[in-house]
PyMOL commands that place a pseudoatom at each C-alpha (Angstrom):
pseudoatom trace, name=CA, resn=UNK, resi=1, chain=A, elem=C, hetatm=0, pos=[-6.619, -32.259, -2.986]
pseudoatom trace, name=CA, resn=UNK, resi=2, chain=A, elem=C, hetatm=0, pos=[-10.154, -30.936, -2.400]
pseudoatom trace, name=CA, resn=UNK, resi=3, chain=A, elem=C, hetatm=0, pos=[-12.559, -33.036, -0.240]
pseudoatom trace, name=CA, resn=UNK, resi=4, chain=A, elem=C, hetatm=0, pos=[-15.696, -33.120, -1.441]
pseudoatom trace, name=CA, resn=UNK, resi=5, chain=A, elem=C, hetatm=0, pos=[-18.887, -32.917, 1.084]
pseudoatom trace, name=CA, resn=UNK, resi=6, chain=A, elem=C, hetatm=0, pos=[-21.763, -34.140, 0.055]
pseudoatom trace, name=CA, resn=UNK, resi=7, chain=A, elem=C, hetatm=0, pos=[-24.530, -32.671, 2.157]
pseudoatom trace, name=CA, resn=UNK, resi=8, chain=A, elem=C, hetatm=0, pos=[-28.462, -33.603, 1.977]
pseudoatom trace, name=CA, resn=UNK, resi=9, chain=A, elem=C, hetatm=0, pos=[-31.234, -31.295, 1.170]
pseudoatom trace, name=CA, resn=UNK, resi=10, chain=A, elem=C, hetatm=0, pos=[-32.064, -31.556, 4.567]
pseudoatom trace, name=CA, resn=UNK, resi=11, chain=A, elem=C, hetatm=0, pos=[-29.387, -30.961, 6.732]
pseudoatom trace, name=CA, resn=UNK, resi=12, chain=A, elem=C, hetatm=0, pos=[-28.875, -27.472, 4.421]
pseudoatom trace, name=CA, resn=UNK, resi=13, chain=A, elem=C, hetatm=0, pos=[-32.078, -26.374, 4.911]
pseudoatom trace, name=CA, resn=UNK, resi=14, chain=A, elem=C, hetatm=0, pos=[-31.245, -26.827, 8.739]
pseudoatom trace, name=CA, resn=UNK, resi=15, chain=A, elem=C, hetatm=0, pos=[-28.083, -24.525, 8.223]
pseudoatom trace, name=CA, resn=UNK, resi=16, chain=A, elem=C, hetatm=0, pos=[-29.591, -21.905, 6.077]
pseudoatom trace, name=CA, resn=UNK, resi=17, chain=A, elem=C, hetatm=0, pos=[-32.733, -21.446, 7.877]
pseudoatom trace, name=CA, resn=UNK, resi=18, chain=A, elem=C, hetatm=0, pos=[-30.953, -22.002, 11.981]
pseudoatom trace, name=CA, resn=UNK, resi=19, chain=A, elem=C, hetatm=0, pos=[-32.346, -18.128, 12.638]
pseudoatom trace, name=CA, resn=UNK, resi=20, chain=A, elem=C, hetatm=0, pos=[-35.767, -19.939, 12.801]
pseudoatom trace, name=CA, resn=UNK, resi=21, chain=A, elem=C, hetatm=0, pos=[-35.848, -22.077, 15.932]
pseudoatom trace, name=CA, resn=UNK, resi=22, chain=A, elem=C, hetatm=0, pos=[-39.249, -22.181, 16.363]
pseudoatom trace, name=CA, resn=UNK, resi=23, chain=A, elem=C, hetatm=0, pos=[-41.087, -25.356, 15.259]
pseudoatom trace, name=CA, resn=UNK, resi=24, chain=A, elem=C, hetatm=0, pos=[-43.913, -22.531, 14.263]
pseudoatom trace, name=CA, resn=UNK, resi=25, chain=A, elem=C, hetatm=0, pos=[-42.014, -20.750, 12.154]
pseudoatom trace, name=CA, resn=UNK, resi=26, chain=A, elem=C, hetatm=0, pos=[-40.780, -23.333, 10.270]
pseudoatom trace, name=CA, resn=UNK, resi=27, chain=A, elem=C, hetatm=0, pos=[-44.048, -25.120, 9.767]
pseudoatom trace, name=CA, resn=UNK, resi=28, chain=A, elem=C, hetatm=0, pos=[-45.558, -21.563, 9.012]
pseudoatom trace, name=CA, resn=UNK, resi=29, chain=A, elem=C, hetatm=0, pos=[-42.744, -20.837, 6.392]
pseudoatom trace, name=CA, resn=UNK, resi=30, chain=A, elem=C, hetatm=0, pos=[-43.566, -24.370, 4.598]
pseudoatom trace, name=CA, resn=UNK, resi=31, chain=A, elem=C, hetatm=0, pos=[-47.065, -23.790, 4.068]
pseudoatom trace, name=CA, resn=UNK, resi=32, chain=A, elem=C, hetatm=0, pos=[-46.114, -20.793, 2.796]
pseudoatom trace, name=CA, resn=UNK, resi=33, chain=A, elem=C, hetatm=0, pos=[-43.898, -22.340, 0.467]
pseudoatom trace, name=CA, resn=UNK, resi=34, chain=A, elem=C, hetatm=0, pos=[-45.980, -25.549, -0.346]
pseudoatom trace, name=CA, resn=UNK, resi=35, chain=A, elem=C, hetatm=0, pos=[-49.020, -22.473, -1.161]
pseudoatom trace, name=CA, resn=UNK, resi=36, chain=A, elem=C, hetatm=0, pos=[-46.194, -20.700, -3.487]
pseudoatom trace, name=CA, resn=UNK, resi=37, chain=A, elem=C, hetatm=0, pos=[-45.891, -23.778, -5.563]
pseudoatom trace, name=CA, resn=UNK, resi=38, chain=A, elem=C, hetatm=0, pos=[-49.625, -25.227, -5.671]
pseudoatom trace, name=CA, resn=UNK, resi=39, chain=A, elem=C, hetatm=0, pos=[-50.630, -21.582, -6.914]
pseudoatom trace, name=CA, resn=UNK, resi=40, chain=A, elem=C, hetatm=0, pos=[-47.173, -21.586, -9.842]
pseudoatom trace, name=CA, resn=UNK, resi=41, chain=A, elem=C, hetatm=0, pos=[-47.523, -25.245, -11.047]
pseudoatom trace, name=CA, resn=UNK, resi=42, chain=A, elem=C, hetatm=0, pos=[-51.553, -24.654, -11.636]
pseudoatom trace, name=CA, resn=UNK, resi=43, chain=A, elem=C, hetatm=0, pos=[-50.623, -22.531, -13.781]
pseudoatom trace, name=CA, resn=UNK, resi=44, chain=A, elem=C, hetatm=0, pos=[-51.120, -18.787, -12.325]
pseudoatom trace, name=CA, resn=UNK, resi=45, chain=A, elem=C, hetatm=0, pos=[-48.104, -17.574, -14.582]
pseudoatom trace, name=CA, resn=UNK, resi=46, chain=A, elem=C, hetatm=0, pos=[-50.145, -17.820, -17.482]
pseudoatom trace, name=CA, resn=UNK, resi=47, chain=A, elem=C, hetatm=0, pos=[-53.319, -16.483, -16.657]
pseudoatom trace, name=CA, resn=UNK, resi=48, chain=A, elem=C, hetatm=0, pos=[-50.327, -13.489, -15.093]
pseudoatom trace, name=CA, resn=UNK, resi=49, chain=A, elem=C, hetatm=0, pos=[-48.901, -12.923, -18.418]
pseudoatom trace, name=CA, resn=UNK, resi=50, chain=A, elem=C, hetatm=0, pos=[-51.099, -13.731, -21.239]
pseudoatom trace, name=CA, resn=UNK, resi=51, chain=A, elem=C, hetatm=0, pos=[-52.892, -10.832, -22.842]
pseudoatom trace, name=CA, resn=UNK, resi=52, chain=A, elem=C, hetatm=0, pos=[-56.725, -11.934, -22.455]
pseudoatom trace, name=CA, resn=UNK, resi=53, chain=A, elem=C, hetatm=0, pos=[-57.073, -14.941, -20.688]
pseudoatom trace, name=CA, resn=UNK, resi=54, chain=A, elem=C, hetatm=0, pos=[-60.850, -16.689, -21.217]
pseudoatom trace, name=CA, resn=UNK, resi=55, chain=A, elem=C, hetatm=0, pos=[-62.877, -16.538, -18.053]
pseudoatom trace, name=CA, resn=UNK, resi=56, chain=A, elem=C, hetatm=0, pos=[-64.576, -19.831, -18.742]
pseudoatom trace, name=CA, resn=UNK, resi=57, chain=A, elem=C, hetatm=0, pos=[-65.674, -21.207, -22.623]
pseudoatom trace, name=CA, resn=UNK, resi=58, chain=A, elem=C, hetatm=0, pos=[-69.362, -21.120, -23.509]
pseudoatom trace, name=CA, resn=UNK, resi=59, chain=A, elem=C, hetatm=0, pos=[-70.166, -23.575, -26.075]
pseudoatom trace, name=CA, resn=UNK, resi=60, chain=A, elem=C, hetatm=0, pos=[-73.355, -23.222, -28.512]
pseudoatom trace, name=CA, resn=UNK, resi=61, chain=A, elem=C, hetatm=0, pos=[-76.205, -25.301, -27.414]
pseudoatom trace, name=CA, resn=UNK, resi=62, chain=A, elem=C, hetatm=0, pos=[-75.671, -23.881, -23.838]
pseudoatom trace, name=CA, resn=UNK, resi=63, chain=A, elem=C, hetatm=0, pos=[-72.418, -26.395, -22.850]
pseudoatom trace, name=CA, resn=UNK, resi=64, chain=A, elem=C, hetatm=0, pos=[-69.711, -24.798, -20.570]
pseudoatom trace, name=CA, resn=UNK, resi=65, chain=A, elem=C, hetatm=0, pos=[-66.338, -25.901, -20.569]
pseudoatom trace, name=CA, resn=UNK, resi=66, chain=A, elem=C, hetatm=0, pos=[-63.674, -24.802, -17.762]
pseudoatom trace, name=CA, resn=UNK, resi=67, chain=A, elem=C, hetatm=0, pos=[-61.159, -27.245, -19.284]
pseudoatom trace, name=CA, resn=UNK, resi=68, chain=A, elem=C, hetatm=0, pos=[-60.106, -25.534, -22.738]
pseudoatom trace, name=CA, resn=UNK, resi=69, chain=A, elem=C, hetatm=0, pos=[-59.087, -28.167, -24.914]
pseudoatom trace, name=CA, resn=UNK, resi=70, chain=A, elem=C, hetatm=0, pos=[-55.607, -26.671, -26.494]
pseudoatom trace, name=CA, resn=UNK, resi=71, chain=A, elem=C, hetatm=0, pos=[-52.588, -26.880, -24.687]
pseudoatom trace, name=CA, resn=UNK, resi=72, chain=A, elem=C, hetatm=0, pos=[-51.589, -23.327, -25.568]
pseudoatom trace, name=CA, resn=UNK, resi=73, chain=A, elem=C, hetatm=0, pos=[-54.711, -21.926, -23.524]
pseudoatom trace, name=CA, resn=UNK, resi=74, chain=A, elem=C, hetatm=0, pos=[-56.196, -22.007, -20.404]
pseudoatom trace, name=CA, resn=UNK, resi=75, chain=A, elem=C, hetatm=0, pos=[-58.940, -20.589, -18.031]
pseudoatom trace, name=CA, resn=UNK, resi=76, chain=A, elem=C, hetatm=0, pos=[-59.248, -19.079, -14.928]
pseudoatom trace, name=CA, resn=UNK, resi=77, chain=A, elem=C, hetatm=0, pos=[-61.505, -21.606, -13.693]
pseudoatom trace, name=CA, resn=UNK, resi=78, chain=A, elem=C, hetatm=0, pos=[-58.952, -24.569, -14.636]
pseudoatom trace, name=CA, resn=UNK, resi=79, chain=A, elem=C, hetatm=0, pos=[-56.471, -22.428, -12.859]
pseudoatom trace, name=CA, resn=UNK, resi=80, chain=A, elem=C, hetatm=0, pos=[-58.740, -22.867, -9.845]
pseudoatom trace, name=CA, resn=UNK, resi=81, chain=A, elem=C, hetatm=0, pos=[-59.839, -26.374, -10.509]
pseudoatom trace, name=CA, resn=UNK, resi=82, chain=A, elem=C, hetatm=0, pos=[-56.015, -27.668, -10.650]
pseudoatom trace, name=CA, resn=UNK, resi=83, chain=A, elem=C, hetatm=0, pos=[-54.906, -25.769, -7.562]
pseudoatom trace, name=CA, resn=UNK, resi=84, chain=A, elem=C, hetatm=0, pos=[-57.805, -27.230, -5.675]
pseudoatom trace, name=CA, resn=UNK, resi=85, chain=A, elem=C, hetatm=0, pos=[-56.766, -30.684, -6.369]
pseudoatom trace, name=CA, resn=UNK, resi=86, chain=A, elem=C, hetatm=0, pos=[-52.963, -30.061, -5.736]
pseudoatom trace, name=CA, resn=UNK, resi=87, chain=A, elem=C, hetatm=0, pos=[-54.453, -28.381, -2.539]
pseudoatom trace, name=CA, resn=UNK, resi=88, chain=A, elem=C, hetatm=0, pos=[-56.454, -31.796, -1.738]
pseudoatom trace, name=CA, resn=UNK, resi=89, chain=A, elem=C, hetatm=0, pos=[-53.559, -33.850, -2.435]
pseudoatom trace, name=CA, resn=UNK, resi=90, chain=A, elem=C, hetatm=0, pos=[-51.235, -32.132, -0.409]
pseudoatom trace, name=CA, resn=UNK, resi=91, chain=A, elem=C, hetatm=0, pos=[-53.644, -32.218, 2.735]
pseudoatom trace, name=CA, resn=UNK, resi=92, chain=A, elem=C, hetatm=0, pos=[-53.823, -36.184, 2.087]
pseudoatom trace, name=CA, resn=UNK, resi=93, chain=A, elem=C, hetatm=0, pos=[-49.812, -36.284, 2.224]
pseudoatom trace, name=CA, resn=UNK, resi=94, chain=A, elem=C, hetatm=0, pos=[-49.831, -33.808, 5.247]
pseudoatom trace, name=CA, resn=UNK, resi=95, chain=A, elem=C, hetatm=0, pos=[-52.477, -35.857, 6.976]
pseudoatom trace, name=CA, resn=UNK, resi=96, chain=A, elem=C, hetatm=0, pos=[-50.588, -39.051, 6.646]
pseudoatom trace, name=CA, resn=UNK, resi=97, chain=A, elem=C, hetatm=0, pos=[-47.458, -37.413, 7.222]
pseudoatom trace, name=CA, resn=UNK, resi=98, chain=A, elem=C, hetatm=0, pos=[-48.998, -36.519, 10.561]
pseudoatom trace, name=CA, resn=UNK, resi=99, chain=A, elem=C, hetatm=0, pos=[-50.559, -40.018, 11.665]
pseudoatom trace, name=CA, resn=UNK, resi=100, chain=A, elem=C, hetatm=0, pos=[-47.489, -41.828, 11.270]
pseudoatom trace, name=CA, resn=UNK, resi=101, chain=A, elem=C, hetatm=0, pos=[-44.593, -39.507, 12.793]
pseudoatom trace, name=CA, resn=UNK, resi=102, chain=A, elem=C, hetatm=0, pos=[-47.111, -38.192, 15.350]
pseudoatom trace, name=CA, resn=UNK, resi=103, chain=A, elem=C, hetatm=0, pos=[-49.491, -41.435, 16.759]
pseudoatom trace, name=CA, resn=UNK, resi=104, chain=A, elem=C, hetatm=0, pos=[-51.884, -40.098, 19.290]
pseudoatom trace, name=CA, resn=UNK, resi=105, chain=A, elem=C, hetatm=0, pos=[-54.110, -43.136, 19.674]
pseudoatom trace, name=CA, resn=UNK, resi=106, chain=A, elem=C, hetatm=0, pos=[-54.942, -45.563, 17.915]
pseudoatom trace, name=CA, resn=UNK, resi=107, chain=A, elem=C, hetatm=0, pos=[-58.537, -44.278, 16.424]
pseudoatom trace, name=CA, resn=UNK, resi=108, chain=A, elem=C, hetatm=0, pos=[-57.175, -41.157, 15.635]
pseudoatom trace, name=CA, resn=UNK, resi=109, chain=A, elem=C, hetatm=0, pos=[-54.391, -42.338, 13.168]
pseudoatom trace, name=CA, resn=UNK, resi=110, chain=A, elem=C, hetatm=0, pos=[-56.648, -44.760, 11.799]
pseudoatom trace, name=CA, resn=UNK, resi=111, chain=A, elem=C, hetatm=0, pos=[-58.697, -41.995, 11.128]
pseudoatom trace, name=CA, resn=UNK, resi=112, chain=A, elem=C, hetatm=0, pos=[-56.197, -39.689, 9.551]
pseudoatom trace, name=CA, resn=UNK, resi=113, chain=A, elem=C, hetatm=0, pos=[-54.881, -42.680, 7.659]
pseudoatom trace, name=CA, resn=UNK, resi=114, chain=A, elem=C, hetatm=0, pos=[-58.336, -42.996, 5.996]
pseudoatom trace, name=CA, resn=UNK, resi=115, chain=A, elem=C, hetatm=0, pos=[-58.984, -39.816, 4.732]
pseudoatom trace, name=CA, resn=UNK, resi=116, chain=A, elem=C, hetatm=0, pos=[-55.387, -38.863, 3.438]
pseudoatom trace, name=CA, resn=UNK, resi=117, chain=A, elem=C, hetatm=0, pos=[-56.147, -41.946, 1.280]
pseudoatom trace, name=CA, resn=UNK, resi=118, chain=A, elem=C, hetatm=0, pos=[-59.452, -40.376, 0.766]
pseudoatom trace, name=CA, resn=UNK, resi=119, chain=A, elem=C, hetatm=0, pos=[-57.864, -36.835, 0.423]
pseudoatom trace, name=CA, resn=UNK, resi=120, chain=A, elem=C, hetatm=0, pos=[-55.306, -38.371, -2.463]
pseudoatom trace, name=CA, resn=UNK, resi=121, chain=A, elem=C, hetatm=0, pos=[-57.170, -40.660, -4.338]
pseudoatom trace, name=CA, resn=UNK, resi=122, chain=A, elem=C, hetatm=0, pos=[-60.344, -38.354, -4.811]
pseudoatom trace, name=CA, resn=UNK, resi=123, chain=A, elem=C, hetatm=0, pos=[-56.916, -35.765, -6.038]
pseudoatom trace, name=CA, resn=UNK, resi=124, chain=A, elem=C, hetatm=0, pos=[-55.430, -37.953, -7.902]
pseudoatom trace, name=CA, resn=UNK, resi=125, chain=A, elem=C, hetatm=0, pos=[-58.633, -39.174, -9.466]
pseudoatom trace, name=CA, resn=UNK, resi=126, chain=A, elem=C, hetatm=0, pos=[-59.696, -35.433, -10.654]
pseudoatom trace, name=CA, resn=UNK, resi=127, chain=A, elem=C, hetatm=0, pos=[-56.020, -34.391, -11.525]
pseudoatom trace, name=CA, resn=UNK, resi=128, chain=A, elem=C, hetatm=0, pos=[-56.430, -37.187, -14.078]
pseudoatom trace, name=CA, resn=UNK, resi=129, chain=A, elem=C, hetatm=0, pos=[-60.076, -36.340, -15.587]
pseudoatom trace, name=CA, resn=UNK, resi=130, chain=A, elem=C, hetatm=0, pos=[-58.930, -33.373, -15.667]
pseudoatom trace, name=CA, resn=UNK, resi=131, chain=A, elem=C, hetatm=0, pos=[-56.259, -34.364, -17.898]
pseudoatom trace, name=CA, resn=UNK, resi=132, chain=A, elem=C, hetatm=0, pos=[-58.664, -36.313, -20.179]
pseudoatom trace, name=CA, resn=UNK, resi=133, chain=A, elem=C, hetatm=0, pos=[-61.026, -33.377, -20.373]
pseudoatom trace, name=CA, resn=UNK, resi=134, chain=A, elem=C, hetatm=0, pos=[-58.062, -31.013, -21.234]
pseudoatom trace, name=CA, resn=UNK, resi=135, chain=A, elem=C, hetatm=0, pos=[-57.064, -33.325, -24.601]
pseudoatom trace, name=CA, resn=UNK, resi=136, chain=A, elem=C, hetatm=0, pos=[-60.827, -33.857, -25.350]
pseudoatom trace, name=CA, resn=UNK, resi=137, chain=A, elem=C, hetatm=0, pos=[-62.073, -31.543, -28.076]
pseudoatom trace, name=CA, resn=UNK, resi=138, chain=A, elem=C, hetatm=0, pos=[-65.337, -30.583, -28.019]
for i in range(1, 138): cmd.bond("trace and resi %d" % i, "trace and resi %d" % (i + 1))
show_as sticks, trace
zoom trace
């Protein structure tokens, strides 16, 4: 019979990447990563392959919108807008991450515990207006 291993996400990414010792390199290869997916999930691969993406939507009576409201379009500037918050939100988690498997002192963590709360909610907060203004026709 075959034994089955199960091994965790983890402890393959250990194996597959054991050429990089370096605590550097790994952390510099995640950001890289973490960058790679922010920029995909905001939506870069349609502004890539759509034949003319709009720049930003000027309404009549002077009103600007950077959040088109149709799912089957978006702007550059939304593009921008929702990487910007993924980027916020991901320095929250990597902030609070860092207070509470690295302590320095006391002030310090209580400091980076505060604004990766800060860092997420005000994310979180404009990920979701963003949503609203997205599904709100003009």
């Amino acid at each position: 019979m075959r034994k089955s291993i199960k091994i965790s996400i983890v402890e393959y990414l250990k194996e597959k990447l054991s050429p990089l010792k370096s605590e550097t390199a790994l952390t510099l290869l995640s950001i890289v990563l973490m960058l790679f997916v922010i920029v995909f999930i905001s939506g870069v691969t349609y502004i890539l392959t759509t034949e003319n993406p709009i720049p930003i939507a000027f309404l009549r009576g002077g009103a600007i919108r950077v959040f088109l409201w149709s799912i089957n379009a978006q702007s550059h500037a939304e593009t921008i807008v929702v990487a910007l918050y993924y980027l916020m939100g991901a320095g929250g988690v990597w902030l609070y991450l860092n207070a509470t498997t690295r302590p320095y002192n006391p002030r310090t963590t209580k400091y980076m515990l505060f604004f990766s709360f800060l860092l997420i909610l005000l994310a979180g907060i404009g990920i979701y207006t963003a949503y609203l203004a997205k599904f709100t026709p003009p």
